[in-house]
mmCIF file of the N, C-alpha and C atoms, coordinates in Angstrom:
data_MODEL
# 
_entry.id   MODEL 
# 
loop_
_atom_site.group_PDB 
_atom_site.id 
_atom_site.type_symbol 
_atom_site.label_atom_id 
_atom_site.label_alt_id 
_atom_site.label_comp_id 
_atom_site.label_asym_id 
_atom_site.label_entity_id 
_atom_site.label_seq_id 
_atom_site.pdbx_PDB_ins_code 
_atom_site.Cartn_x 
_atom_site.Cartn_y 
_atom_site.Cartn_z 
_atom_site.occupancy 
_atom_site.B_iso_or_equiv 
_atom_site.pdbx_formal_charge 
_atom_site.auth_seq_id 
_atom_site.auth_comp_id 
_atom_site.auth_asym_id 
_atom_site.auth_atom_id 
_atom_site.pdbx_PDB_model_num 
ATOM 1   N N  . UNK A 1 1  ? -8.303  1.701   -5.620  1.00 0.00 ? 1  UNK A N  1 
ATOM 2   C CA . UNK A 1 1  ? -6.966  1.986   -5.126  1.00 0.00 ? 1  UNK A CA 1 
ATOM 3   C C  . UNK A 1 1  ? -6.553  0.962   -4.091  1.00 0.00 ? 1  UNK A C  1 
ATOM 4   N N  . UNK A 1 2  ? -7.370  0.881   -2.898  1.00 0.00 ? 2  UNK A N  1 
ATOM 5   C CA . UNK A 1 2  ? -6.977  0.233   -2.086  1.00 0.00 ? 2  UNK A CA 1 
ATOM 6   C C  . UNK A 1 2  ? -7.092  -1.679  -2.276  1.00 0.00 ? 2  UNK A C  1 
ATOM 7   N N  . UNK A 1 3  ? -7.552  -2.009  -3.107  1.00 0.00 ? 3  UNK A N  1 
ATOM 8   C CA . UNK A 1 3  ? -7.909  -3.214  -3.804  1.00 0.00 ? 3  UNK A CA 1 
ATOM 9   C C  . UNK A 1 3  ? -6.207  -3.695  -4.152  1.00 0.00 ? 3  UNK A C  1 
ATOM 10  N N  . UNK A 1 4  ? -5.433  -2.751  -5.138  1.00 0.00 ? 4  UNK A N  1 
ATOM 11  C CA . UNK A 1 4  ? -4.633  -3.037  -5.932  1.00 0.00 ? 4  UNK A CA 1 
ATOM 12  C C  . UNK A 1 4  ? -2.803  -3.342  -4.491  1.00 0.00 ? 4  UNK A C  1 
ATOM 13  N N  . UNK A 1 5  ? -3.394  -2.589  -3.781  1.00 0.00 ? 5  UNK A N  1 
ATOM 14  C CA . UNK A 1 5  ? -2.342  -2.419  -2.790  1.00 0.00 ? 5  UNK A CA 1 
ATOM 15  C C  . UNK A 1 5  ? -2.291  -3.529  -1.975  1.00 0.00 ? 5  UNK A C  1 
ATOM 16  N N  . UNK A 1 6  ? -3.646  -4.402  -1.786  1.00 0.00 ? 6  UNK A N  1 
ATOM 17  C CA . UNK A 1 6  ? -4.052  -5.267  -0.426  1.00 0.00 ? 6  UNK A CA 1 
ATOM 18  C C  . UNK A 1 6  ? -3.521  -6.429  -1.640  1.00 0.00 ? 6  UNK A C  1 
ATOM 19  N N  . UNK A 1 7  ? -3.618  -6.577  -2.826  1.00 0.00 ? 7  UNK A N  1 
ATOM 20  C CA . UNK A 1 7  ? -3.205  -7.700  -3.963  1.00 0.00 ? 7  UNK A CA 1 
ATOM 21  C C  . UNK A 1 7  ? -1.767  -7.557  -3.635  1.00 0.00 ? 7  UNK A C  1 
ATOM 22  N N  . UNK A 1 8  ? -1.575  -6.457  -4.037  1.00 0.00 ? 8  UNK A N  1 
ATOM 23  C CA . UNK A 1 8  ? 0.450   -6.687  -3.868  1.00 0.00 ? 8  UNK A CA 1 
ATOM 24  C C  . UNK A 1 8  ? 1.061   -7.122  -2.419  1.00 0.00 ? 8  UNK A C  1 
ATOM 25  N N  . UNK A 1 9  ? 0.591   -6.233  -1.646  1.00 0.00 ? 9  UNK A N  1 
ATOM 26  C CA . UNK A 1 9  ? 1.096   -6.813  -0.137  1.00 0.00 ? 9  UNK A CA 1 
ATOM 27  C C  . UNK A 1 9  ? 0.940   -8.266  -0.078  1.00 0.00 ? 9  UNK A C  1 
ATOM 28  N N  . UNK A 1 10 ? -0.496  -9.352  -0.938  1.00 0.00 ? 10 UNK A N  1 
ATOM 29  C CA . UNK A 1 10 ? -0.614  -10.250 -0.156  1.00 0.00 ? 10 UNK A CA 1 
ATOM 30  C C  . UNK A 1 10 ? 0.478   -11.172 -1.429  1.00 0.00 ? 10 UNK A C  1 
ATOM 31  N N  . UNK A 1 11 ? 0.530   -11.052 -2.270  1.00 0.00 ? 11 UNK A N  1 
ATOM 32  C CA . UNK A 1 11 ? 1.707   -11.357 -3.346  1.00 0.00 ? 11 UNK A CA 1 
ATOM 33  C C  . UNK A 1 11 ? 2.801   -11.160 -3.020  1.00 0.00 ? 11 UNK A C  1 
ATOM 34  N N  . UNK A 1 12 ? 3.185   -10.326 -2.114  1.00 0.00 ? 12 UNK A N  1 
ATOM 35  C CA . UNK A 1 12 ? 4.398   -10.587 -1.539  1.00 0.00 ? 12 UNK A CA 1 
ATOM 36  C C  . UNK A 1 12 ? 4.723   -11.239 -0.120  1.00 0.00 ? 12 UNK A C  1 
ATOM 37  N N  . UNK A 1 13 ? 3.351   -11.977 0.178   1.00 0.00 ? 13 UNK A N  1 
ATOM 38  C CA . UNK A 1 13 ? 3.729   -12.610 1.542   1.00 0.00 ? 13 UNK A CA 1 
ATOM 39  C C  . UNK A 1 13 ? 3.572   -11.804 2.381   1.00 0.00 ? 13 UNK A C  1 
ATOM 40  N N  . UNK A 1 14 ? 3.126   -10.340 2.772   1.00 0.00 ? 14 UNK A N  1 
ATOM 41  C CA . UNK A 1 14 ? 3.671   -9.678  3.946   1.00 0.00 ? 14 UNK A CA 1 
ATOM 42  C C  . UNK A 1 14 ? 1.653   -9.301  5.218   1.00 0.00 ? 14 UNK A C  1 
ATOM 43  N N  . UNK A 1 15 ? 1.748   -9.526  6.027   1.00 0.00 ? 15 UNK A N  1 
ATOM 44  C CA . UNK A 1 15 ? 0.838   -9.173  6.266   1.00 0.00 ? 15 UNK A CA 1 
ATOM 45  C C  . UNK A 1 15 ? 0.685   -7.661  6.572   1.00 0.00 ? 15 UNK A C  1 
ATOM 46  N N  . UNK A 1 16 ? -0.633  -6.845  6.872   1.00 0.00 ? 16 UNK A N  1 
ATOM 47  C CA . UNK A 1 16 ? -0.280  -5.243  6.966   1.00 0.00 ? 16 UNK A CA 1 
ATOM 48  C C  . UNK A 1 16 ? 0.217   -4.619  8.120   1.00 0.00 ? 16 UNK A C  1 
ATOM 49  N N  . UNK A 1 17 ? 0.491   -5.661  9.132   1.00 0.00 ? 17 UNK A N  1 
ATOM 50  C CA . UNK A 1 17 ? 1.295   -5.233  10.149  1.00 0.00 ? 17 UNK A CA 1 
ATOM 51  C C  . UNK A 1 17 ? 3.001   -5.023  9.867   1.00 0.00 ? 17 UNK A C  1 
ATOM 52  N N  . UNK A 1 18 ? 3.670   -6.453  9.038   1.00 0.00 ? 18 UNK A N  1 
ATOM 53  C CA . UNK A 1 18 ? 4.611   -6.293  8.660   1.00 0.00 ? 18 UNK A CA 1 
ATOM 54  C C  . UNK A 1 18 ? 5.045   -5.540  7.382   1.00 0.00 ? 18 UNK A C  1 
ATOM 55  N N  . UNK A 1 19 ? 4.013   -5.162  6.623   1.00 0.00 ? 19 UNK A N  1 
ATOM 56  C CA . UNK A 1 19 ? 4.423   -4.144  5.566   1.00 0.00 ? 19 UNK A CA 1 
ATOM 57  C C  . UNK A 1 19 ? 4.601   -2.967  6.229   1.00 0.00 ? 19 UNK A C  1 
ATOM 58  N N  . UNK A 1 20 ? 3.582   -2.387  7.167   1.00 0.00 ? 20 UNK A N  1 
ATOM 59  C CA . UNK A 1 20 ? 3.857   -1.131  8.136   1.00 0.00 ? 20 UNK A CA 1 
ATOM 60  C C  . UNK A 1 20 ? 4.995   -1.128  8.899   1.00 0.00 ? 20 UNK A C  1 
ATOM 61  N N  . UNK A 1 21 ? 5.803   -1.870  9.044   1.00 0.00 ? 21 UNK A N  1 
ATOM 62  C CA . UNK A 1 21 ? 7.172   -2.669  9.947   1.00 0.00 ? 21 UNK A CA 1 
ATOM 63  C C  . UNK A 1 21 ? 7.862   -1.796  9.140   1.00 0.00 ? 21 UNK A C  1 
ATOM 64  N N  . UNK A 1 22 ? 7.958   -2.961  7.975   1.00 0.00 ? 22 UNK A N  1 
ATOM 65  C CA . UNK A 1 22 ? 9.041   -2.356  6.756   1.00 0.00 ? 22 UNK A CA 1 
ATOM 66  C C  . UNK A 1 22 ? 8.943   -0.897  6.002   1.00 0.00 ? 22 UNK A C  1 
ATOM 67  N N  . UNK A 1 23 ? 7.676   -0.262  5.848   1.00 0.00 ? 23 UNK A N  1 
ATOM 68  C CA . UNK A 1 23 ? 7.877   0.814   5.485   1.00 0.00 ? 23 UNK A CA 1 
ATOM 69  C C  . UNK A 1 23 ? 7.386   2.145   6.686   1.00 0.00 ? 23 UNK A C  1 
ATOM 70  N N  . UNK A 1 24 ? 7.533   2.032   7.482   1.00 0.00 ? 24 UNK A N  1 
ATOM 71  C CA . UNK A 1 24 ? 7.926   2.926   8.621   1.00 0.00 ? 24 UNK A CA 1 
ATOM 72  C C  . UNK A 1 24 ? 6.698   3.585   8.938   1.00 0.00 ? 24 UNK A C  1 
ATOM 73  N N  . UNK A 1 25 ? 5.330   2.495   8.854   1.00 0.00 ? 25 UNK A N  1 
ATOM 74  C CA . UNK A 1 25 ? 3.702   3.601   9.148   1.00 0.00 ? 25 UNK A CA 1 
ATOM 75  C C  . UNK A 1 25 ? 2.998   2.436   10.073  1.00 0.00 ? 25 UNK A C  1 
ATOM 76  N N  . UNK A 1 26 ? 1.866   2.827   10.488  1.00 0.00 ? 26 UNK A N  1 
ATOM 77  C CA . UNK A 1 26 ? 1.209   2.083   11.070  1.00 0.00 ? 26 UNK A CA 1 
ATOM 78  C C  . UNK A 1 26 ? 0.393   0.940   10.985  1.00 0.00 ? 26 UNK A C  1 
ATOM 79  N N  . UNK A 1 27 ? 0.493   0.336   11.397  1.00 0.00 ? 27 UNK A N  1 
ATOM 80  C CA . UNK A 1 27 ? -0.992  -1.043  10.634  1.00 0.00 ? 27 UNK A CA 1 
ATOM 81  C C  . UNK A 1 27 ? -1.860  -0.139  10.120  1.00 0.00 ? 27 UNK A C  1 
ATOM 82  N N  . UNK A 1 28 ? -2.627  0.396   11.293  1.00 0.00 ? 28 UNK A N  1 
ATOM 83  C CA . UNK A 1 28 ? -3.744  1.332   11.065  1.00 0.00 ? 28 UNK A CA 1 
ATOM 84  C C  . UNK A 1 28 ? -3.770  2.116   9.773   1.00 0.00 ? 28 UNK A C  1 
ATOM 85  N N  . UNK A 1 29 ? -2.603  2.827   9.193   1.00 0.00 ? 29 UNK A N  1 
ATOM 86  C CA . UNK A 1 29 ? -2.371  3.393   7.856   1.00 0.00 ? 29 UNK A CA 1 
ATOM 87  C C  . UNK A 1 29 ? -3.050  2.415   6.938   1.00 0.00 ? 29 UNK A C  1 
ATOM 88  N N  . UNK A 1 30 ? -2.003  1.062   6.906   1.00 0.00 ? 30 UNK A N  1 
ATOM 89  C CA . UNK A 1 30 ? -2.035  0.295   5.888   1.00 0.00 ? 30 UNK A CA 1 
ATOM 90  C C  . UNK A 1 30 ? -3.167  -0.649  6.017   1.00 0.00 ? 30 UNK A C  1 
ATOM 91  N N  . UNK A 1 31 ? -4.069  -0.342  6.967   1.00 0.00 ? 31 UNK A N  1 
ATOM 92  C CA . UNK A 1 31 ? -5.894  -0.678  7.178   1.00 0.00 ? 31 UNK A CA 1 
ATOM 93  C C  . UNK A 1 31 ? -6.490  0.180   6.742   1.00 0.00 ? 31 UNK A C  1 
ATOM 94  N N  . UNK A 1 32 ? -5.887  1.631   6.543   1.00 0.00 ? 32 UNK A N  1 
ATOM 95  C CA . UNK A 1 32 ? -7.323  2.902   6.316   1.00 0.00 ? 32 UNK A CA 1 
ATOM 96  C C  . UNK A 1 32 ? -7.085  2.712   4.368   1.00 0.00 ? 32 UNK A C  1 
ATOM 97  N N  . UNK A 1 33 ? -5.573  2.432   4.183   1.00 0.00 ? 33 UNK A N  1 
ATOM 98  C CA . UNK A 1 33 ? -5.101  2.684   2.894   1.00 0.00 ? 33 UNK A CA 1 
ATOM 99  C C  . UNK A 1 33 ? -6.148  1.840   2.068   1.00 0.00 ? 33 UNK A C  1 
ATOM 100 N N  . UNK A 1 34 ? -5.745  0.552   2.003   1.00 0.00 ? 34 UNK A N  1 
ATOM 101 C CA . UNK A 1 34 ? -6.272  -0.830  1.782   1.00 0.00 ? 34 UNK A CA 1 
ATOM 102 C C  . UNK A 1 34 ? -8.142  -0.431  1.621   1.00 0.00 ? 34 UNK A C  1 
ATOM 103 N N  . UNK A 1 35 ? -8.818  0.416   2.603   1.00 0.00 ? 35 UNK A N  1 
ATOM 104 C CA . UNK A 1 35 ? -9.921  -0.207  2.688   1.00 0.00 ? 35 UNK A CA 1 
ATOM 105 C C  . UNK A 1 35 ? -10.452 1.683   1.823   1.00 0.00 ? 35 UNK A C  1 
ATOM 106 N N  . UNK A 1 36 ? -9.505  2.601   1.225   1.00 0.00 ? 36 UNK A N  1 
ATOM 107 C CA . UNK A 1 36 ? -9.989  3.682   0.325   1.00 0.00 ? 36 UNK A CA 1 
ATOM 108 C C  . UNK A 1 36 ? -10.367 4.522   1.442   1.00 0.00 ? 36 UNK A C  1 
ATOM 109 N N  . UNK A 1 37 ? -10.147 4.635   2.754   1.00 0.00 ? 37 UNK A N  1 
ATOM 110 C CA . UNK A 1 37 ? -10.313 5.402   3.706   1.00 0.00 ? 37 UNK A CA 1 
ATOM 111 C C  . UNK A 1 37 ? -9.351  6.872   4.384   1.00 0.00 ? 37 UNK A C  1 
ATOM 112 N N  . UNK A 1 38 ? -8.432  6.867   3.885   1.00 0.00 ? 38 UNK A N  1 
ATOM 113 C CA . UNK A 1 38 ? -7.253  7.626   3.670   1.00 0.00 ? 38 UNK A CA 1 
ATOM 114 C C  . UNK A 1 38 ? -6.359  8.009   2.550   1.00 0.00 ? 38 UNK A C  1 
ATOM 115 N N  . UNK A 1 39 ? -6.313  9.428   2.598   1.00 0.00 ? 39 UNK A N  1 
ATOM 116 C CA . UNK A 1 39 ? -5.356  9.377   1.142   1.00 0.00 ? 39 UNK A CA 1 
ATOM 117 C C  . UNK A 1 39 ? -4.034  9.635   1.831   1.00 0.00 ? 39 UNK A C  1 
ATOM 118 N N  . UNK A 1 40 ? -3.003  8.895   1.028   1.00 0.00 ? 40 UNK A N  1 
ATOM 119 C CA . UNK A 1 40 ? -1.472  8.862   1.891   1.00 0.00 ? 40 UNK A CA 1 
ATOM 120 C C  . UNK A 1 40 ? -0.860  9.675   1.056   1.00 0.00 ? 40 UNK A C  1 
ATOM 121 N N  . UNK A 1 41 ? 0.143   10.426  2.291   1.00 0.00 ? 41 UNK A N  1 
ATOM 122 C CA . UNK A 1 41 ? 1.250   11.633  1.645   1.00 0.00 ? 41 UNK A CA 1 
ATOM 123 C C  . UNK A 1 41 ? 1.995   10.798  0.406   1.00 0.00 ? 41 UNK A C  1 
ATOM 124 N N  . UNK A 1 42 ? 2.182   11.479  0.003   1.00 0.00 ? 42 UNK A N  1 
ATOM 125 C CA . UNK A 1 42 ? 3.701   10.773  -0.943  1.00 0.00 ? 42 UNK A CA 1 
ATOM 126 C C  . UNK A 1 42 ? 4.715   10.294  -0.706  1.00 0.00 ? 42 UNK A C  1 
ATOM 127 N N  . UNK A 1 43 ? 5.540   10.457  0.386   1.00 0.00 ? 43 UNK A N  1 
ATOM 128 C CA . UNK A 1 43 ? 6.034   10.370  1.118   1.00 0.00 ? 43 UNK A CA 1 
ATOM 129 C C  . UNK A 1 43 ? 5.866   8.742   1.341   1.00 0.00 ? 43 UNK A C  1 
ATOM 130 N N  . UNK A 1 44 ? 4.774   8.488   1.814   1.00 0.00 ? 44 UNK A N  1 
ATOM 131 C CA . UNK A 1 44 ? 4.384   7.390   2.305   1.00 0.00 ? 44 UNK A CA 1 
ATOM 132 C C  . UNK A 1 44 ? 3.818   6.191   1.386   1.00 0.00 ? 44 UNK A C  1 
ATOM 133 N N  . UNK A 1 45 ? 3.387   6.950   0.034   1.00 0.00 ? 45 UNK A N  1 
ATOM 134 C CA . UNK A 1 45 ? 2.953   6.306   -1.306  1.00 0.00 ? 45 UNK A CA 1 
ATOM 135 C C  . UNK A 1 45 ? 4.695   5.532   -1.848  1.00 0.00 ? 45 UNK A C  1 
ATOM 136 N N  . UNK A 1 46 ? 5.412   6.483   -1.711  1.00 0.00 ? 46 UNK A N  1 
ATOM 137 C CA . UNK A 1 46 ? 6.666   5.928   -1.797  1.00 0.00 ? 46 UNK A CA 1 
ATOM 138 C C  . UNK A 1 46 ? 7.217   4.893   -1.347  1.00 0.00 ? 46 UNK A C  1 
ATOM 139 N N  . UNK A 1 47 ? 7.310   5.206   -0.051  1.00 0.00 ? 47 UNK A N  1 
ATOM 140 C CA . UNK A 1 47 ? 7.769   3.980   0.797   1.00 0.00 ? 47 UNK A CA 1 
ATOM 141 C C  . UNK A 1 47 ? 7.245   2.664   0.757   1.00 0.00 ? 47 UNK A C  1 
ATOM 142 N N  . UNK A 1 48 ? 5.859   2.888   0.545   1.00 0.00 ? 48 UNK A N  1 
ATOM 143 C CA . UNK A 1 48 ? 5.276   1.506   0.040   1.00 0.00 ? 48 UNK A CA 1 
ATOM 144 C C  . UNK A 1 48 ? 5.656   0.473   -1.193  1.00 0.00 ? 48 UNK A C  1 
ATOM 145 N N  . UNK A 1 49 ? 5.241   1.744   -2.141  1.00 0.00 ? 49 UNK A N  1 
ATOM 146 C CA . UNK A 1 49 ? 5.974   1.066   -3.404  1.00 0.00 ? 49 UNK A CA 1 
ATOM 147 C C  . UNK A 1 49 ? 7.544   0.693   -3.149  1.00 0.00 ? 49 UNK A C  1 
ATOM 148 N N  . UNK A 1 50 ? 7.733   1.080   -2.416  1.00 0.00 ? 50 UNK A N  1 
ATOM 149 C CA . UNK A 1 50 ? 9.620   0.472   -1.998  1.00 0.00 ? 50 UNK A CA 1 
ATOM 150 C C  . UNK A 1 50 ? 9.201   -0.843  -1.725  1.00 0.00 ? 50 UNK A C  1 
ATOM 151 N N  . UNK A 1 51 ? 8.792   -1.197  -0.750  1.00 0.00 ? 51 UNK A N  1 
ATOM 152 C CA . UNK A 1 51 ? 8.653   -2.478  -0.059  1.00 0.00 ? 51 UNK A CA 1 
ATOM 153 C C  . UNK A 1 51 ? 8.154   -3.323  -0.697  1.00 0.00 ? 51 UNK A C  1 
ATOM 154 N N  . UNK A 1 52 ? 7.516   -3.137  -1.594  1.00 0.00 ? 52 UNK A N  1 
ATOM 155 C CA . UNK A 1 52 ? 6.396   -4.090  -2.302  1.00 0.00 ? 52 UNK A CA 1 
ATOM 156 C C  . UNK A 1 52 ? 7.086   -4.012  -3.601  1.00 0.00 ? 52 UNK A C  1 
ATOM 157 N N  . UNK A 1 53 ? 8.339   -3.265  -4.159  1.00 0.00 ? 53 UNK A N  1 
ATOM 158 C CA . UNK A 1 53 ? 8.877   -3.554  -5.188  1.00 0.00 ? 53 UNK A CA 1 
ATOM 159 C C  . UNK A 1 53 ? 7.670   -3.320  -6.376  1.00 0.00 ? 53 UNK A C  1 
ATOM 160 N N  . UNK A 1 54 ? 6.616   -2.522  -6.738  1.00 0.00 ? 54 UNK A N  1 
ATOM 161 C CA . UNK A 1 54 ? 5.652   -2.421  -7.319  1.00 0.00 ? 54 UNK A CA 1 
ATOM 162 C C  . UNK A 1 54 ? 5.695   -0.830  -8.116  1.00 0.00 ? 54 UNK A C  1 
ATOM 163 N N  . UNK A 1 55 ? 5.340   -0.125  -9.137  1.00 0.00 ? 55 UNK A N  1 
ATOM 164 C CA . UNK A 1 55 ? 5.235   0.778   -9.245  1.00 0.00 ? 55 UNK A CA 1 
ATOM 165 C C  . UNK A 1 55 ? 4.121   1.532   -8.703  1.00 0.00 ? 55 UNK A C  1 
ATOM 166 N N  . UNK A 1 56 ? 4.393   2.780   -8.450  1.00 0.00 ? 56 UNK A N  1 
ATOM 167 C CA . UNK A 1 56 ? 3.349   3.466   -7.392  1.00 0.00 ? 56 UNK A CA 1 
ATOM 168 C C  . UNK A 1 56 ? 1.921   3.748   -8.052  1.00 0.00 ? 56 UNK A C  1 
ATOM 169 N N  . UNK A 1 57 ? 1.953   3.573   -9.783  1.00 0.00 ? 57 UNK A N  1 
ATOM 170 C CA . UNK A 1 57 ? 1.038   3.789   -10.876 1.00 0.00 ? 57 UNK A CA 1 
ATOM 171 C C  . UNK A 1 57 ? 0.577   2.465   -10.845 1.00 0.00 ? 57 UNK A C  1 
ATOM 172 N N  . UNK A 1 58 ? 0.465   1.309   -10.330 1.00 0.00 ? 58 UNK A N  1 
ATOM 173 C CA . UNK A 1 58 ? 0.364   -0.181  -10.432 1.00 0.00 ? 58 UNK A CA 1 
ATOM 174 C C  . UNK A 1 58 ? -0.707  -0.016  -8.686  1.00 0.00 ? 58 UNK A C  1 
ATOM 175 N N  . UNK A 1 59 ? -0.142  0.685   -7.864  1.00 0.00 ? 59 UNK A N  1 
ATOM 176 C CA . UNK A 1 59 ? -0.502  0.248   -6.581  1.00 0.00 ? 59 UNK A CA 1 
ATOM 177 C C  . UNK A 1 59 ? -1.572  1.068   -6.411  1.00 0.00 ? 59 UNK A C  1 
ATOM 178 N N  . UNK A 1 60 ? -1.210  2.615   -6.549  1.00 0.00 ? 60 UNK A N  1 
ATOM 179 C CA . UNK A 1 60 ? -2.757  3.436   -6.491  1.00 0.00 ? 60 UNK A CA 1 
ATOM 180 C C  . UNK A 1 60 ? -3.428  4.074   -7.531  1.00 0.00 ? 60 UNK A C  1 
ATOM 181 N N  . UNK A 1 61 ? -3.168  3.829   -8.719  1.00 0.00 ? 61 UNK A N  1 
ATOM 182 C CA . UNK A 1 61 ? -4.012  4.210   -9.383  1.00 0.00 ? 61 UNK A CA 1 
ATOM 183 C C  . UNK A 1 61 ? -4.317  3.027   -10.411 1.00 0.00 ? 61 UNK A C  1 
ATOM 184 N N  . UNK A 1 62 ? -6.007  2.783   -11.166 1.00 0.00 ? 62 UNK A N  1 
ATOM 185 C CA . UNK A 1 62 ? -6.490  1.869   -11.601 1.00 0.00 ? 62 UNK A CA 1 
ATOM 186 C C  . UNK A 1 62 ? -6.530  1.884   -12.973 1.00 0.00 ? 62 UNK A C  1 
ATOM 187 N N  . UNK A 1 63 ? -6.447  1.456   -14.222 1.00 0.00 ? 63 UNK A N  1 
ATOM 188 C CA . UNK A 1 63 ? -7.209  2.019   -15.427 1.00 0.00 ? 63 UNK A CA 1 
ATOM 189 C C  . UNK A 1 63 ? -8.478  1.414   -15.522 1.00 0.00 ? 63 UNK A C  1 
ATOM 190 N N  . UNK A 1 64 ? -9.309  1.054   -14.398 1.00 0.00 ? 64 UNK A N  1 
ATOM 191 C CA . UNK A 1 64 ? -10.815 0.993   -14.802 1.00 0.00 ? 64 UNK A CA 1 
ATOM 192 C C  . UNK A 1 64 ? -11.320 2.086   -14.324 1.00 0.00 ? 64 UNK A C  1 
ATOM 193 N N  . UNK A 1 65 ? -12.505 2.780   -15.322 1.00 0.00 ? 65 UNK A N  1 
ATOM 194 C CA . UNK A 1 65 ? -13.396 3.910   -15.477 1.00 0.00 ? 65 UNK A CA 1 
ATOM 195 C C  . UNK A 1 65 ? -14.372 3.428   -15.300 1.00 0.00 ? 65 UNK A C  1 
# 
């Protein structure tokens, strides 16, 4: 999960301070997210995929088994 999210953020240029800027959470979030240490509300799964222009099925969930 958190693999696919730290790829898009860095594909879009943003570091995880300024993705947390733009979608209204903390670095710290988008450090616990990134490293599979937190599961994020929806709410907040949302907002990400906003910023990163990504689908939310692209960012946290994988098709490897």
């Amino acid at each position: 999960m958190g693999l696919n999210l730290k790829i898009a953020r860095i594909k879009k240029g943003l570091s995880q301070k300024e993705l947390a800027k733009l979608a209204g959470i903390s670095p710290a979030t988008v450090s616990k997210a990134e490293n599979g240490k937190i599961n994020l509300r929806i709410d907040t799964i949302k907002k990400i995929s906003k910023v990163l222009d990504t689908p939310i099925m692209d960012l946290f969930f994988s098709e490897d088994k």
